[in-house]
C-alpha positions as protocol buffer text, in pm:
chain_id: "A"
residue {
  index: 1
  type: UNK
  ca { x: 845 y: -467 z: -196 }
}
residue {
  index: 2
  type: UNK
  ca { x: 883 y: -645 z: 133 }
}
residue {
  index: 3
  type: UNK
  ca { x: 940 y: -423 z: 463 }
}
residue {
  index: 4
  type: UNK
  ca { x: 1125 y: -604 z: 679 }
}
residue {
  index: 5
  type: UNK
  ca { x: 1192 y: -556 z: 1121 }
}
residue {
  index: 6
  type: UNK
  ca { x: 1462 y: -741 z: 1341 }
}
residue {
  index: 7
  type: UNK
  ca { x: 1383 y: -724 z: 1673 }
}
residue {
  index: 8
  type: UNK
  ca { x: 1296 y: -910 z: 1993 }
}
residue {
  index: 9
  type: UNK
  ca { x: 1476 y: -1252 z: 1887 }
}
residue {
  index: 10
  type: UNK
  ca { x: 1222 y: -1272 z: 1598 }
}
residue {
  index: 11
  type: UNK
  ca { x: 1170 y: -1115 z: 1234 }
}
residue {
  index: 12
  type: UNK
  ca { x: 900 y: -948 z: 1109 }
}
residue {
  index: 13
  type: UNK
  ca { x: 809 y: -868 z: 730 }
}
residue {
  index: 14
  type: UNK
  ca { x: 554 y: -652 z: 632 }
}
residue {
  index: 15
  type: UNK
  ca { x: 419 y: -825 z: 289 }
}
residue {
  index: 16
  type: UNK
  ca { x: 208 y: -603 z: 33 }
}
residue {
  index: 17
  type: UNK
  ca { x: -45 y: -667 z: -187 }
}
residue {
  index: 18
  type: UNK
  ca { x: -34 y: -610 z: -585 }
}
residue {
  index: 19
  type: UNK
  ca { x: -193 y: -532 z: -843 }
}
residue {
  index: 20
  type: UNK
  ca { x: -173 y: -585 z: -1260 }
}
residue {
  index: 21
  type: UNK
  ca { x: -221 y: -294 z: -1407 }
}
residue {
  index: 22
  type: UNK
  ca { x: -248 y: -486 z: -1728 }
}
residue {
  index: 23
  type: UNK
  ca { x: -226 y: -867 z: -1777 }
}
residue {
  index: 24
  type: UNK
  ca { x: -185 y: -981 z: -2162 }
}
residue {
  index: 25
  type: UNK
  ca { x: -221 y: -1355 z: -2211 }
}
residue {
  index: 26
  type: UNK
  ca { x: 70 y: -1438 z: -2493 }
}
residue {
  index: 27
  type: UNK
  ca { x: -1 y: -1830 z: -2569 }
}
residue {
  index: 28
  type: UNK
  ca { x: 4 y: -2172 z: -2357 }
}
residue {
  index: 29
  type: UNK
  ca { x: 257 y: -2356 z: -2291 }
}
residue {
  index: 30
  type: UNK
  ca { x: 362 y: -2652 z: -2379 }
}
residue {
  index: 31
  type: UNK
  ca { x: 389 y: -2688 z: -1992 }
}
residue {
  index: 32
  type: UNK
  ca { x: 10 y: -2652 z: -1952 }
}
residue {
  index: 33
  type: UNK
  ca { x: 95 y: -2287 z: -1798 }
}
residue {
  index: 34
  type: UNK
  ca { x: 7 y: -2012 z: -1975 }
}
residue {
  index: 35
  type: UNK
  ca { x: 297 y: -1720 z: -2126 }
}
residue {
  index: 36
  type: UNK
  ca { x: 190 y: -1387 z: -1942 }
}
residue {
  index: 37
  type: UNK
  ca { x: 324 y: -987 z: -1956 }
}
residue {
  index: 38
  type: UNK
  ca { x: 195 y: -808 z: -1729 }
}
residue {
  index: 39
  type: UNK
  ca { x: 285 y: -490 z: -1557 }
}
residue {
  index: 40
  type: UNK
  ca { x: 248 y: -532 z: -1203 }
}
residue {
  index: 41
  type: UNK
  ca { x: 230 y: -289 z: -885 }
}
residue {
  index: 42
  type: UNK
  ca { x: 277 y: -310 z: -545 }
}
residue {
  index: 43
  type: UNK
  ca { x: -16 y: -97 z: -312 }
}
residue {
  index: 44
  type: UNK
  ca { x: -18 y: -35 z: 83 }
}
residue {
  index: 45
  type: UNK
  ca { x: -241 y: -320 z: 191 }
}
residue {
  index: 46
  type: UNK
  ca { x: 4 y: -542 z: 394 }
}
residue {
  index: 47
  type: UNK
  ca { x: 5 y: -866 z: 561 }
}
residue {
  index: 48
  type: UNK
  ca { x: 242 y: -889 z: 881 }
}
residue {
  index: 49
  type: UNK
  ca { x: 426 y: -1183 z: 928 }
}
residue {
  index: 50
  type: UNK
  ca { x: 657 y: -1264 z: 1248 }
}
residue {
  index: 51
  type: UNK
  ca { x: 886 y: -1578 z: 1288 }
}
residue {
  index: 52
  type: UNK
  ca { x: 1040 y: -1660 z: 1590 }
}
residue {
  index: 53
  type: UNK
  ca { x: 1234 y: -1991 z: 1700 }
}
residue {
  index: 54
  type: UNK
  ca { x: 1049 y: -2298 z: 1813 }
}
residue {
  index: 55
  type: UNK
  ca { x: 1128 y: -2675 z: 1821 }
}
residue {
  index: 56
  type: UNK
  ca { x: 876 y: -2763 z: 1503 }
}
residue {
  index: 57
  type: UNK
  ca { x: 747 y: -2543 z: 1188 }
}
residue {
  index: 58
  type: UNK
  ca { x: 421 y: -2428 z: 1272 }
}
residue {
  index: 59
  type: UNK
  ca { x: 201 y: -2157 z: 1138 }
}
residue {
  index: 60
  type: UNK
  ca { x: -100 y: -1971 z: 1358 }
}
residue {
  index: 61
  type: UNK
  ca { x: -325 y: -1743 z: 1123 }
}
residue {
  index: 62
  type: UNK
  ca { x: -530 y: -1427 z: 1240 }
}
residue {
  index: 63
  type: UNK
  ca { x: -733 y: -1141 z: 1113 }
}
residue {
  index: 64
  type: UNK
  ca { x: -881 y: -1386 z: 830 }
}
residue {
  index: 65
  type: UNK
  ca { x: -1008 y: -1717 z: 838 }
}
residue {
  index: 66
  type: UNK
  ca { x: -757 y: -1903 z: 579 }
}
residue {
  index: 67
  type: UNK
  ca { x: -607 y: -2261 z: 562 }
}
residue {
  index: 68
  type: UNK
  ca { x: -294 y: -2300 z: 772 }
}
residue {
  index: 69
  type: UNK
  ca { x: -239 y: -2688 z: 680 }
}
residue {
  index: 70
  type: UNK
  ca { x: 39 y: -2813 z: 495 }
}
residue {
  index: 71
  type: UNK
  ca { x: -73 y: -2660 z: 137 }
}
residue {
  index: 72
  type: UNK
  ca { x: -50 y: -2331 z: 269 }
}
residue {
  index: 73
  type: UNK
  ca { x: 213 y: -2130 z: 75 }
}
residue {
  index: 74
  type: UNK
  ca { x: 401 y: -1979 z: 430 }
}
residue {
  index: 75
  type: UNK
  ca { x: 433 y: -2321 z: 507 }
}
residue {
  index: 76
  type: UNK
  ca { x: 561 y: -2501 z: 135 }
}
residue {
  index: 77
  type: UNK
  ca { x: 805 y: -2174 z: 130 }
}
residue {
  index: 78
  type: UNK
  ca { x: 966 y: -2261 z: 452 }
}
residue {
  index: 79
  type: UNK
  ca { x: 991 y: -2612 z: 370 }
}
residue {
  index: 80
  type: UNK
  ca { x: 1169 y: -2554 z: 35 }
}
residue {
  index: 81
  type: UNK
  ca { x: 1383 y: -2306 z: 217 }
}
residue {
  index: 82
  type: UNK
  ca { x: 1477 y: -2546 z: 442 }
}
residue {
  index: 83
  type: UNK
  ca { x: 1569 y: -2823 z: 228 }
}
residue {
  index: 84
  type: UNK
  ca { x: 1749 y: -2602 z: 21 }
}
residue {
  index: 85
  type: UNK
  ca { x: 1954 y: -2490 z: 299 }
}
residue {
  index: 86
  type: UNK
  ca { x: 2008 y: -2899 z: 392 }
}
residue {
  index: 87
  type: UNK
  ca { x: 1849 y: -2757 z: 807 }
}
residue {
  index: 88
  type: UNK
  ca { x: 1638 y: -2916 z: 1038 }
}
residue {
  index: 89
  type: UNK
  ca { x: 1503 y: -2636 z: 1218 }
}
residue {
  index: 90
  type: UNK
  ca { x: 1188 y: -2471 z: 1292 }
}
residue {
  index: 91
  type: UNK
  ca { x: 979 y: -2166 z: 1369 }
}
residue {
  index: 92
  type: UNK
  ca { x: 653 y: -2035 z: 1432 }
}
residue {
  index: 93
  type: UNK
  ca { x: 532 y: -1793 z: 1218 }
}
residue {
  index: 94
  type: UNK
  ca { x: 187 y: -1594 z: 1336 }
}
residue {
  index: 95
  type: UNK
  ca { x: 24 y: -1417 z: 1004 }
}
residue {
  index: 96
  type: UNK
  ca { x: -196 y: -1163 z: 1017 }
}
residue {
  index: 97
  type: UNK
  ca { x: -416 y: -1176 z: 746 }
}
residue {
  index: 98
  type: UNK
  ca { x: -557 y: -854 z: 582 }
}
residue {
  index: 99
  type: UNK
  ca { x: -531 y: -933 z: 213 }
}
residue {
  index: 100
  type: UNK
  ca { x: -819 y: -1064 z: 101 }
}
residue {
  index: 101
  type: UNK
  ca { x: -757 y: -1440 z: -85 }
}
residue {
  index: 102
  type: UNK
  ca { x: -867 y: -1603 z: -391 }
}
residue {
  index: 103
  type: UNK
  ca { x: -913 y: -1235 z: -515 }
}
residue {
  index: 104
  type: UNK
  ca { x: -623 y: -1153 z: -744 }
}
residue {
  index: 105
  type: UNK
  ca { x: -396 y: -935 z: -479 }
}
residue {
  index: 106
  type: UNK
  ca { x: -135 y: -1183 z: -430 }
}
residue {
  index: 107
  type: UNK
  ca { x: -130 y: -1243 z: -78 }
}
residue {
  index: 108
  type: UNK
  ca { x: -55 y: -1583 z: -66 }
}
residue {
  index: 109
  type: UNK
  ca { x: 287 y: -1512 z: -263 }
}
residue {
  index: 110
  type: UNK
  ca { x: 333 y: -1233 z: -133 }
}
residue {
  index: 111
  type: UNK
  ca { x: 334 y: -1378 z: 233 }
}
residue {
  index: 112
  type: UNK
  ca { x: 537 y: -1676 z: 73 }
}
residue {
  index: 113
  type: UNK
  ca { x: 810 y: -1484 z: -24 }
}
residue {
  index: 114
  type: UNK
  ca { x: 788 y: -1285 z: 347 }
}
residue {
  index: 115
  type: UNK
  ca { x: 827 y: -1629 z: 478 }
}
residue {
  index: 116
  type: UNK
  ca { x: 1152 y: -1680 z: 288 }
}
residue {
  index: 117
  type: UNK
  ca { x: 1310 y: -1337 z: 356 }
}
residue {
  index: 118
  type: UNK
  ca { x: 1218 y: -1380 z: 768 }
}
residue {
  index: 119
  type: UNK
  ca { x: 1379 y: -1745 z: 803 }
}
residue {
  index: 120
  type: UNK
  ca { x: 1640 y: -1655 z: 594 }
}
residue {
  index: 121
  type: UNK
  ca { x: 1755 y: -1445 z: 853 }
}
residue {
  index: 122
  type: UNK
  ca { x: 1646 y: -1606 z: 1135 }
}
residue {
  index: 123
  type: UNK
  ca { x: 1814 y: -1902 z: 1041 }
}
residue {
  index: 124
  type: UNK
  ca { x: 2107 y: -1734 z: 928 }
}
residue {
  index: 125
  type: UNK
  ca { x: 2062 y: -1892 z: 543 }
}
residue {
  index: 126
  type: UNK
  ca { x: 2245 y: -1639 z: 437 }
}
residue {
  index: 127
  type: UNK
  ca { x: 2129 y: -1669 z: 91 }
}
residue {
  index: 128
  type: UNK
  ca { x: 2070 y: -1316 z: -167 }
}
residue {
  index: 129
  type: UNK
  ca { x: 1739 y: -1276 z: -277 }
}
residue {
  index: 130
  type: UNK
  ca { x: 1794 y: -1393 z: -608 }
}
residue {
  index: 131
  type: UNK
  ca { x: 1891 y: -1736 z: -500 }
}
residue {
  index: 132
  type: UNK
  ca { x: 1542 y: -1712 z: -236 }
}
residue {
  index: 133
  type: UNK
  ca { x: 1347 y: -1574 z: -565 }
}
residue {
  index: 134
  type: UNK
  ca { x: 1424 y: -1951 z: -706 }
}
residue {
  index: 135
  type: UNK
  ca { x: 1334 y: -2106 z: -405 }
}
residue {
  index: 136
  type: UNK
  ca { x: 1030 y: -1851 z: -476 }
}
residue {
  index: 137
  type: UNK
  ca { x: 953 y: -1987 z: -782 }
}
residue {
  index: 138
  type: UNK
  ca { x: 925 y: -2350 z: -692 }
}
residue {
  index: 139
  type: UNK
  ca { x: 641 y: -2259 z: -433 }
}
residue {
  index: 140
  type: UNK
  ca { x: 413 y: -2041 z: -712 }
}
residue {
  index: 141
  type: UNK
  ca { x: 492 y: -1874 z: -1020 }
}
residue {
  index: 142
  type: UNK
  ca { x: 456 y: -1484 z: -830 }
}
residue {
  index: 143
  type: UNK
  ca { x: 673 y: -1555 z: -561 }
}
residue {
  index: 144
  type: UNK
  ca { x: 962 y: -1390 z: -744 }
}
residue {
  index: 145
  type: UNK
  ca { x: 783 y: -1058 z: -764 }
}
residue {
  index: 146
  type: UNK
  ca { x: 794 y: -958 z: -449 }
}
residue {
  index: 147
  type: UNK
  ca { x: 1143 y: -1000 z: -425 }
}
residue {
  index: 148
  type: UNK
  ca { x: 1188 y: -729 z: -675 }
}
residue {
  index: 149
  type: UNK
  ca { x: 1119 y: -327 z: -666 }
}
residue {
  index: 150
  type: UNK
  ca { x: 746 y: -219 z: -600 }
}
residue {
  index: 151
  type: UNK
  ca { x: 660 y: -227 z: -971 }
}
residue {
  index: 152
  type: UNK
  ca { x: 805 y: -472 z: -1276 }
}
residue {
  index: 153
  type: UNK
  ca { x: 668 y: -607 z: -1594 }
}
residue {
  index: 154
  type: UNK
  ca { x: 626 y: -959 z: -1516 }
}
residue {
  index: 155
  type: UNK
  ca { x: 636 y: -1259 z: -1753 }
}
residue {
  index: 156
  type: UNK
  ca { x: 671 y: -1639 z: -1836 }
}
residue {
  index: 157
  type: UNK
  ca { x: 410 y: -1772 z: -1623 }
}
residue {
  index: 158
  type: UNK
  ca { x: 502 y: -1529 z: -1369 }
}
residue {
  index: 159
  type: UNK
  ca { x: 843 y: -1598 z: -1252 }
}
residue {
  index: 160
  type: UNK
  ca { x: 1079 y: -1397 z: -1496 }
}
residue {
  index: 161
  type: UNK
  ca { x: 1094 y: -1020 z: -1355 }
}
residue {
  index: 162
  type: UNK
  ca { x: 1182 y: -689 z: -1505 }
}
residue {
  index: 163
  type: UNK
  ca { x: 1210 y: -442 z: -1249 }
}
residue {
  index: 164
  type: UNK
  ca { x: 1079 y: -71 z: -1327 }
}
residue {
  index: 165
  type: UNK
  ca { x: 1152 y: 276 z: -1193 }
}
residue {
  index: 166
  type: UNK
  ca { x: 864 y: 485 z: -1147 }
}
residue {
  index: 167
  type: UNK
  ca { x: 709 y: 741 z: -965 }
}
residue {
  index: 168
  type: UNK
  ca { x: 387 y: 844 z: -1029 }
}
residue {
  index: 169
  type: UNK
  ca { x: 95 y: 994 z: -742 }
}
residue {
  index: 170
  type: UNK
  ca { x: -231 y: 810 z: -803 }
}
residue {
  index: 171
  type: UNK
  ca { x: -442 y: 655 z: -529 }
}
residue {
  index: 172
  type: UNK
  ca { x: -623 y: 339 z: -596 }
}
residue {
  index: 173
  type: UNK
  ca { x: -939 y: 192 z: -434 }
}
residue {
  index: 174
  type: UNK
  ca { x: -923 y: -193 z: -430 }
}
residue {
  index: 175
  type: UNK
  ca { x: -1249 y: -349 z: -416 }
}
residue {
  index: 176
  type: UNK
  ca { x: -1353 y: -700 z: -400 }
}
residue {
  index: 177
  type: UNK
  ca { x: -1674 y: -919 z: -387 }
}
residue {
  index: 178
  type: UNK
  ca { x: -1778 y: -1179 z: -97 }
}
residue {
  index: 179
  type: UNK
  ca { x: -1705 y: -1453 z: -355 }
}
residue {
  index: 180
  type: UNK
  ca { x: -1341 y: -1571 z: -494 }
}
residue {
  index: 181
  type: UNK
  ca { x: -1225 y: -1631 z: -856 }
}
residue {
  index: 182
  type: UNK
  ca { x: -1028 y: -1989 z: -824 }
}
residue {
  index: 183
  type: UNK
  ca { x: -755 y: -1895 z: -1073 }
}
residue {
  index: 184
  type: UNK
  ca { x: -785 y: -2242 z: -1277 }
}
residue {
  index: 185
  type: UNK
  ca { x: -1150 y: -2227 z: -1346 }
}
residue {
  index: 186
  type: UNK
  ca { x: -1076 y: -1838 z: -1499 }
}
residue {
  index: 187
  type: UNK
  ca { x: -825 y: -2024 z: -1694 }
}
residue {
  index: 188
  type: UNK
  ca { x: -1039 y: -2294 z: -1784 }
}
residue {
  index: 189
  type: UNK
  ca { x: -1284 y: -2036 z: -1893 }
}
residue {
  index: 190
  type: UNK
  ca { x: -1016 y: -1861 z: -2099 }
}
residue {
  index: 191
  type: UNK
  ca { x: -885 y: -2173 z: -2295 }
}
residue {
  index: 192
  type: UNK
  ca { x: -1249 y: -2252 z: -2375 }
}
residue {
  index: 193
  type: UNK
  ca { x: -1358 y: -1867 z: -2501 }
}
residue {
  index: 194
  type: UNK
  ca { x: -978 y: -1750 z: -2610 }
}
residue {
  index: 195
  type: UNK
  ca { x: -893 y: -1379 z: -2586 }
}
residue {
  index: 196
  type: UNK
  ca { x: -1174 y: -1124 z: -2614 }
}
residue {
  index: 197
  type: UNK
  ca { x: -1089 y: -834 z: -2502 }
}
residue {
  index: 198
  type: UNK
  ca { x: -795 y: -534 z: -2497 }
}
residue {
  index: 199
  type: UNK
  ca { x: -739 y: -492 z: -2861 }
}
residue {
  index: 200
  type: UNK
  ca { x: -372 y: -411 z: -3013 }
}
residue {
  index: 201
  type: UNK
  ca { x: -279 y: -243 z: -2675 }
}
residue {
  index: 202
  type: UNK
  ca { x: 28 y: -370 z: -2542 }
}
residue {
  index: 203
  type: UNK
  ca { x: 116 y: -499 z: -2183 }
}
residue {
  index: 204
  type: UNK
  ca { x: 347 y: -255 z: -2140 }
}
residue {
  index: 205
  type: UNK
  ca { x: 179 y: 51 z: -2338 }
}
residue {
  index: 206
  type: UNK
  ca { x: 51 y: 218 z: -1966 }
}
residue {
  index: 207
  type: UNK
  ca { x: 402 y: 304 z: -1874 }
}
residue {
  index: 208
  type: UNK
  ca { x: 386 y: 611 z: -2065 }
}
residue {
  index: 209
  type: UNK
  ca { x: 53 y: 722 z: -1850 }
}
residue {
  index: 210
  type: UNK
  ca { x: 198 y: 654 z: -1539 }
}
residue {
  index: 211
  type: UNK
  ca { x: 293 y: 1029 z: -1476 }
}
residue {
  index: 212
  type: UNK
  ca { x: -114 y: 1161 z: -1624 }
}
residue {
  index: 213
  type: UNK
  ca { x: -421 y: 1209 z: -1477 }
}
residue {
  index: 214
  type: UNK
  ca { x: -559 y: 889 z: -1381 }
}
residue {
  index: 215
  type: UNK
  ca { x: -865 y: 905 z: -1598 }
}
residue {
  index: 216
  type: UNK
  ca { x: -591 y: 899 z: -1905 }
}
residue {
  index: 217
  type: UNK
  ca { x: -495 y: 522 z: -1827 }
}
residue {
  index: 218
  type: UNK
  ca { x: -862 y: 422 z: -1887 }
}
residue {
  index: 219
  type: UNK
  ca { x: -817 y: 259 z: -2271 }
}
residue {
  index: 220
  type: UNK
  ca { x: -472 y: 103 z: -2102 }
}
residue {
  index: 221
  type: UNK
  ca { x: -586 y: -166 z: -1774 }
}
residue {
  index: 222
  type: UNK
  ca { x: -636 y: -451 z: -2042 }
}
residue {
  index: 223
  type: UNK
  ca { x: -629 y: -742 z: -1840 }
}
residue {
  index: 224
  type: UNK
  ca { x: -725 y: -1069 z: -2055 }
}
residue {
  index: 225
  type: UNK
  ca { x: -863 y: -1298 z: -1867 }
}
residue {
  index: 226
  type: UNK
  ca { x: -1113 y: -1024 z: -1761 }
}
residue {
  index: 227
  type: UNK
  ca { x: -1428 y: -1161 z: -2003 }
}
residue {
  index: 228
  type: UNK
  ca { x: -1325 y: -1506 z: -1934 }
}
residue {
  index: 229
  type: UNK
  ca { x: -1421 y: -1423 z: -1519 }
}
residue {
  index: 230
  type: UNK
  ca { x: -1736 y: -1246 z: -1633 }
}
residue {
  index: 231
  type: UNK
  ca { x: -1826 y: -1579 z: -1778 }
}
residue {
  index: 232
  type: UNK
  ca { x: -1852 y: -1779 z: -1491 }
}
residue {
  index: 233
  type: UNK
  ca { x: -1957 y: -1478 z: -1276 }
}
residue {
  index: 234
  type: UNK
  ca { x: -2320 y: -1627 z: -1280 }
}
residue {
  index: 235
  type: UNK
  ca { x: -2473 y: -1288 z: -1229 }
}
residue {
  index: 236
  type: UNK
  ca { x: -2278 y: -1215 z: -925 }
}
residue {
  index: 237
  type: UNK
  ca { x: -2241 y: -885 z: -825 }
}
residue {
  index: 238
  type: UNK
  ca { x: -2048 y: -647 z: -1096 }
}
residue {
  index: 239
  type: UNK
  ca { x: -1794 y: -476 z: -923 }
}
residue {
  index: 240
  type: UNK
  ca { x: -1649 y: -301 z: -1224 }
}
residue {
  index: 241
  type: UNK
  ca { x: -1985 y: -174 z: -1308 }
}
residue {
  index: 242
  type: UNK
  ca { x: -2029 y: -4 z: -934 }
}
residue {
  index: 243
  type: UNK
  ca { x: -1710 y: 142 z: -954 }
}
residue {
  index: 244
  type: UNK
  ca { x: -1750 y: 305 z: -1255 }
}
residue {
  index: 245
  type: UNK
  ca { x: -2154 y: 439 z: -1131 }
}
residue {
  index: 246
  type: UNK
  ca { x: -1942 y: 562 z: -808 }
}
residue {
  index: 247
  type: UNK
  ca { x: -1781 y: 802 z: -1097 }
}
residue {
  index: 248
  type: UNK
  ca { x: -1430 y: 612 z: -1157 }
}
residue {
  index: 249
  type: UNK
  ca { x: -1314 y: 569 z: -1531 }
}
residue {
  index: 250
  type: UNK
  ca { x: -991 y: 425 z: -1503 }
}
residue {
  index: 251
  type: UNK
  ca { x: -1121 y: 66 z: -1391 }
}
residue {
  index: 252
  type: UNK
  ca { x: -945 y: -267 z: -1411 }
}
residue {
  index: 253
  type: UNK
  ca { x: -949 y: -610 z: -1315 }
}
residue {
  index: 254
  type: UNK
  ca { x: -647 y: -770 z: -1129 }
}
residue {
  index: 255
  type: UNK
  ca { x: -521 y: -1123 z: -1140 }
}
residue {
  index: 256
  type: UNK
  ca { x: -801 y: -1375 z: -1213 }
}
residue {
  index: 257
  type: UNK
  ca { x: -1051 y: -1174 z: -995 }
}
residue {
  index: 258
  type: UNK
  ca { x: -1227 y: -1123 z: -860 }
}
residue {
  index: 259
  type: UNK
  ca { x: -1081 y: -802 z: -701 }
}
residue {
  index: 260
  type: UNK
  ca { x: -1090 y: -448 z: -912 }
}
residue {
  index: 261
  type: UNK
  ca { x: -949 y: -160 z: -856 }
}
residue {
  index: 262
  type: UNK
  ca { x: -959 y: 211 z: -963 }
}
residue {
  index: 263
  type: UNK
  ca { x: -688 y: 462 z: -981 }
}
residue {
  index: 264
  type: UNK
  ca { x: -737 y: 805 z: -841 }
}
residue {
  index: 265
  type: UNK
  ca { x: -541 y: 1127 z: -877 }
}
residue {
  index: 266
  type: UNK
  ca { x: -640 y: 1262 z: -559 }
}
residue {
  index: 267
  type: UNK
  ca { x: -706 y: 1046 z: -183 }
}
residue {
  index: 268
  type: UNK
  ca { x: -1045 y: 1227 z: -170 }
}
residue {
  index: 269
  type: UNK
  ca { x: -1159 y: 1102 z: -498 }
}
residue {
  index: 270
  type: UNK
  ca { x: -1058 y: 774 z: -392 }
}
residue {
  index: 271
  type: UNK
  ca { x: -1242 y: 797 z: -75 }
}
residue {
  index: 272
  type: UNK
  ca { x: -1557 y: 870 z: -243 }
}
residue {
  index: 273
  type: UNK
  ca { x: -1583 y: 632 z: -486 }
}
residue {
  index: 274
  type: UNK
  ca { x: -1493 y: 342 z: -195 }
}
residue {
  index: 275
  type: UNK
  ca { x: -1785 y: 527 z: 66 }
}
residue {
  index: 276
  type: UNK
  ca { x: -2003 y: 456 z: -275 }
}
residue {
  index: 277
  type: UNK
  ca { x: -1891 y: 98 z: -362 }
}
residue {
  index: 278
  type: UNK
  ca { x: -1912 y: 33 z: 29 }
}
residue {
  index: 279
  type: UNK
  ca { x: -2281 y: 122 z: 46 }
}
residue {
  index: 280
  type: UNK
  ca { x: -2331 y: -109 z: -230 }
}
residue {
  index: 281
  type: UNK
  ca { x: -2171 y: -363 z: 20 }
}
residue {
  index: 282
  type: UNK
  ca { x: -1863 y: -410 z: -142 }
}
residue {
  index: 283
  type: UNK
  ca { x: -1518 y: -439 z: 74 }
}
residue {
  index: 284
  type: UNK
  ca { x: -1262 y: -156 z: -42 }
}
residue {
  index: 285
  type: UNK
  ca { x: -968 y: -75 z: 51 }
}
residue {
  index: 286
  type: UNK
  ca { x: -780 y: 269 z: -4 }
}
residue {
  index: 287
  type: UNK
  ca { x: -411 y: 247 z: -138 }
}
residue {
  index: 288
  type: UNK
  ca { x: -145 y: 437 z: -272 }
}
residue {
  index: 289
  type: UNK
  ca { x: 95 y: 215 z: -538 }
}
residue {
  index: 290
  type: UNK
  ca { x: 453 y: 188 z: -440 }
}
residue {
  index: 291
  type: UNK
  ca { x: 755 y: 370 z: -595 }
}
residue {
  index: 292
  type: UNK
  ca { x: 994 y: 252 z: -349 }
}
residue {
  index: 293
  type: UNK
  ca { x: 1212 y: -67 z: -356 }
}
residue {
  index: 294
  type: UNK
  ca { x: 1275 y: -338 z: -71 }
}
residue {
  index: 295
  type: UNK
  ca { x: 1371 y: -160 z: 299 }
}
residue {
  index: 296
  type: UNK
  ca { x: 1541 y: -309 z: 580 }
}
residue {
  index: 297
  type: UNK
  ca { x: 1503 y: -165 z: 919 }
}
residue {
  index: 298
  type: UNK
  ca { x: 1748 y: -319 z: 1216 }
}
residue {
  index: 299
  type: UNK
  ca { x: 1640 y: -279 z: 1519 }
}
residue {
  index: 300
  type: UNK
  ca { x: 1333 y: 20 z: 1491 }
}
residue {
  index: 301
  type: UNK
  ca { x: 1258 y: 233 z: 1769 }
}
């Protein structure tokens, strides 16, 4: 999924957002984590991340106001890469923030595994990228994924990954609240409720939509954990509920929340139904899902 620039004496990775087209909830573990399938899709919203050499590790944020302290993920990925690689040196690393967190789009991994990719190279690691999806995996269980192709069926608690090959045309219009979804109190939510919600449909049963009309995948976006947000919603705004009065059918939840998104078979469509959500004062974002793999450009003009 990652795009990926060396130039200037620095790197610079291009790190997308996701989306789970479905999310079954299997069991918990006896970990405390919880078994998950979950077909999973990269979309054209990216982060940019560039790492350059400097005496210390150090992390500057723009674009969106997030934590850049010592918890942040850039900043636990470079410090596992680094022990892992037995180095001492640093980098600065300037992220520009345009994924939305705390809303189910993976940012923070995906930016994570961006991290590991950049210093990799910068400081000539020279590990594979299954040996940085491990390093991946002890930062946060979705690291892994974007290591991968731009779509996989995902499961475990998120680090085992089964790439897919797919092409398919749709357009999807991410949409997402003011407020954020912590992931453990959705969780919390779940354990105390249990599963509500998507029937006998499988994880994996979309696949054979993928190449439909959009409006066909409707019955398919199961996502879990989807009644277990609406629980401790409060009465917050509904997004599914304006996406589907801005005319979309297919609608689904990704993640914990408290993003949704809708899938599209035409960019106009998609564009409507986001001018509709926006006037509701919703933030959307219009997106096509990947069907291409990792890319590595040397030296762009």
């Amino acid at each position: 999924m990652l795009h990926i620039n060396s130039a200037g004496g620095g790197v610079t990775v291009q790190a997308p957002a996701k989306i789970n087209l479905t999310l079954r909830v299997l069991a918990r573990r006896p970990d405390g984590y919880h078994a998950l399938e979950s077909v999973v899709a990269g979309v054209s919203l990216y982060d940019g991340l560039r790492v350059e050499p400097d005496g210390d590790l150090r992390l500057v944020c723009r674009g969106m106001d997030v934590p850049t302290g010592a918890d942040n993920l850039v900043l636990k990925a470079a410090r596992a890469l680094r022990e892992r690689c037995g180095l001492k040196a640093g980098a600065r690393l300037v992220l520009e923030k345009r994924i939305p967190p705390g809303r189910g789009l993976g940012g923070g991994s995906s930016d994570a595994a961006a991290a590991l990719v950049a210093l990799n190279d910068l400081w000539g690691c020279g590990l594979g990228r299954p040996a940085l999806a491990a390093v991946g995996a002890s930062v946060g269980s979705d690291v892994p994924l974007f290591f991968g192709p731009s779509m996989a069926v995902m499961r475990g608690r998120g680090e085992e990954v089964e790439p897919l090959e797919a092409r398919f045309g749709w357009h999807v219009v991410l949409a997402w609240p003011a407020y954020t979804m912590p992931t453990v109190d959705v969780y919390g939510a779940y354990d105390r409720l249990g599963n509500q919600g998507g029937g006998g449909v499988t994880a994996t049963a979309i696949l054979e939509h993928l190449a439909g009309p959009a409006r066909d995948a409707a019955s398919f976006l199961v996502n879990d954990l989807e009644w277990a947000a609406d629980s401790i919603r409060d009465g917050r705004f509904d997004v599914r509920a304006c996406l589907l009065e801005a005319g979309a059918e297919a609608v689904g939840m990704t993640g914990s929340g408290s993003a949704y998104f809708a899938v599209a078979d035409t960019e106009a469509e998609a564009r409507n139904w986001a001018d509709a959500v926006e006037a509701a004062g919703v933030k959307t974002y219009v997106a096509v899902l990947h069907s291409e793999g990792t890319d590595r450009q040397e030296n762009p003009t």
